[in-house]
N, C-alpha and C positions, 0 to 999 in steps of 0.2 A: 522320868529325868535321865534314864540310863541312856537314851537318844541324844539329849542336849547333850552329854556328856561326851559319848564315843565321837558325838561328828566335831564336836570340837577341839578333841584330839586328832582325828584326821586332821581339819582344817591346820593344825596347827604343824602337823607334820609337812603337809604338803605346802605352806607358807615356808620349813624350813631349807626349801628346795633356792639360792639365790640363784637368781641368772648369773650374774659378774662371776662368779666361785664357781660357777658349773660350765661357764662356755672358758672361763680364766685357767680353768683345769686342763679343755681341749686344746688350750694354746700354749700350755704350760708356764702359766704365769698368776699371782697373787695380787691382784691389784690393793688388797690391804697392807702390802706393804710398797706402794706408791702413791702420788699423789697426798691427796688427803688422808689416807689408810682408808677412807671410808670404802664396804661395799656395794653402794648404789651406783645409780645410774649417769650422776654427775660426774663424777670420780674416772666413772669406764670412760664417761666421753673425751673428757680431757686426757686421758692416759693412755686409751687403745681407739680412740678415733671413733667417729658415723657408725659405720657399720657394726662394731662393738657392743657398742651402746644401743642400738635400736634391736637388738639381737636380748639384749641384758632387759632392757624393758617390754620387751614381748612376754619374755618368760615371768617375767613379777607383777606386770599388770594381770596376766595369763594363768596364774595361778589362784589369785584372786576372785577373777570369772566363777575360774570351776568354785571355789571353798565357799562362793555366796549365790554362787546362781546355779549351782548341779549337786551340791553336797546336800543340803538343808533336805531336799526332795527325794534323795538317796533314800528305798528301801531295803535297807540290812539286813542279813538273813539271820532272822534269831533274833529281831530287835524291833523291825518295823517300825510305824509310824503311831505314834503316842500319840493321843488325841487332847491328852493333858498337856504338854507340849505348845504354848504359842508360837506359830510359826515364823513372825516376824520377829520374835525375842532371838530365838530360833538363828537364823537370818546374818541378825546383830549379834550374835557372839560368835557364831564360825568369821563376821568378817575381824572383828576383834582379834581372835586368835590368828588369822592368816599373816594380818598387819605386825601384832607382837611378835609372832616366829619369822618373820624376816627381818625381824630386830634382833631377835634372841633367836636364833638358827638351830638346833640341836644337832642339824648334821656339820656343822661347823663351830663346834667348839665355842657355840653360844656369841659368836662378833659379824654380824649383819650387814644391813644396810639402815638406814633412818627410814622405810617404811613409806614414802612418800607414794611411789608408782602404785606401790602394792593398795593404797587409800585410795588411789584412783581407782583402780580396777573393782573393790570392792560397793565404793559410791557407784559406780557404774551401775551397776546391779540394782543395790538397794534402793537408788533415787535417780538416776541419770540425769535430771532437771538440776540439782542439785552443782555437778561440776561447771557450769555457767558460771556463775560466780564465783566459785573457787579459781578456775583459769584466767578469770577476770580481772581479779586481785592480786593472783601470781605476774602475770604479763606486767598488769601498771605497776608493780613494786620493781622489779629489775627492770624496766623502759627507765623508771626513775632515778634506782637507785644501784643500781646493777647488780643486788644484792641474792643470787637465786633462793638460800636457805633465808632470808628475810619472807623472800614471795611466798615463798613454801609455808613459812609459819603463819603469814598472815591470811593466806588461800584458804588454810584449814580452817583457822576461827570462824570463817564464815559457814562451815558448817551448823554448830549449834544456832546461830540466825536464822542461817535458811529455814532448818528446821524446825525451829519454835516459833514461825511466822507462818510457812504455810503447813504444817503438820503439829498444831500443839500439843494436837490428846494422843499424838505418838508418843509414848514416853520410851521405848525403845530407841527410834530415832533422836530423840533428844538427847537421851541419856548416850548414845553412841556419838554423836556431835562433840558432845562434853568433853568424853572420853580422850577423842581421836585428836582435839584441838590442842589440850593437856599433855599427851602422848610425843604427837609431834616435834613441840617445842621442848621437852625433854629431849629428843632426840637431836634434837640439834641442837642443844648447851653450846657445843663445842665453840658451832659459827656465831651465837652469841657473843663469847667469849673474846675470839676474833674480830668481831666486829668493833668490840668495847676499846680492844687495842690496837683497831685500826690498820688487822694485816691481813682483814677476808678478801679472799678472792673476788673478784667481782668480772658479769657477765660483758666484758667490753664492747662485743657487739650488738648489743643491745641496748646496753646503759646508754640512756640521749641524752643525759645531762653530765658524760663523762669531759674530762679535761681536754681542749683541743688541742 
């Protein structure tokens, strides 16, 4: 257990690396305190533009990669590979941890991002067949409703579906579907909130069913 342990504290380290707060540094600028205050990737586009942002989701989808697709297989000196250890459990908790520390950052005083990019990059990994549907549901929810944190929340649910449809007796994947879906929509309370009171932002160029 001491392996699921240590890489899940990397993972977790290295999820608290944000893009926004690391490239916002070299520009001398905080984008939590603009826009939305949020850290993510939405926030940088609206507030420092294209190239900002695609620069911001490099690095959090990017981080991701390594914490589910190079950490898990990491042999540590002095710790090696546990053979007690299921490797897919394994898997699903460095990507668990990558997604929670760029919600909860420790190198930034614990205030993040909502975790979204970072979910992609780690589905990546673990399921690639999987982001189909979740992009799926994201596009028709903001086409529809120009909602992006709506698309976002409802992209994710589609996770434990996917999962419990063509992977049942995964219970790792399942149980990390559950997780992330749950997760998410915490994470975006906010735009809930927003939404309830009718002053979320909404994706204009997108939204097709926006006011003429």
């Amino acid at each position: 257990m001491l392996e699921l342990g240590i890489k899940a504290l990397l993972a977790y380290l290295l999820g608290s690396v944000i893009g926004s707060l690391l490239l916002g540094q070299l520009r001398g600028v905080d984008i939590r305190t603009q826009g939305s205050g949020n850290a993510g990737g939405t926030n940088a586009l609206r507030t420092q533009g294209w190239a900002f942002a695609l620069g911001v989701v490099a690095i959090d989808v990017g981080k991701a990669l390594l914490a589910v697709g190079w950490l898990p297989g990491l042999v540590l000196p002095g710790i090696g590979i546990d053979p007690g250890v299921d490797r897919q459990w394994l898997a699903v908790v460095c990507a668990a941890a990558v997604v929670f520390a760029h919600v909860y950052p420790v190198w930034y005083e614990f205030r993040g991002g909502k975790g979204a990019a970072t979910l992609l990059g780690a589905v990546a990994v673990l399921a690639p067949l999987a982001l189909a549907p979740v992009l799926l549901v994201w596009l028709a929810t903001v086409l529809l409703t120009g909602y992006v944190g709506l698309g976002t929340m409802l992209g994710t649910a589609t996770l434990p579906l996917y999962f419990s449809y063509v992977a049942p007796r995964s219970t790792p994947l399942v149980v990390f579907g559950l997780f992330m879906a749950a997760f998410i929509v915490f994470t975006h309370r906010s735009n809930v909130q927003r939404m309830r009171e009718g002053i979320e932002n909404r994706a204009r160029r997108l939204w097709l069913l926006r006011p003429r």
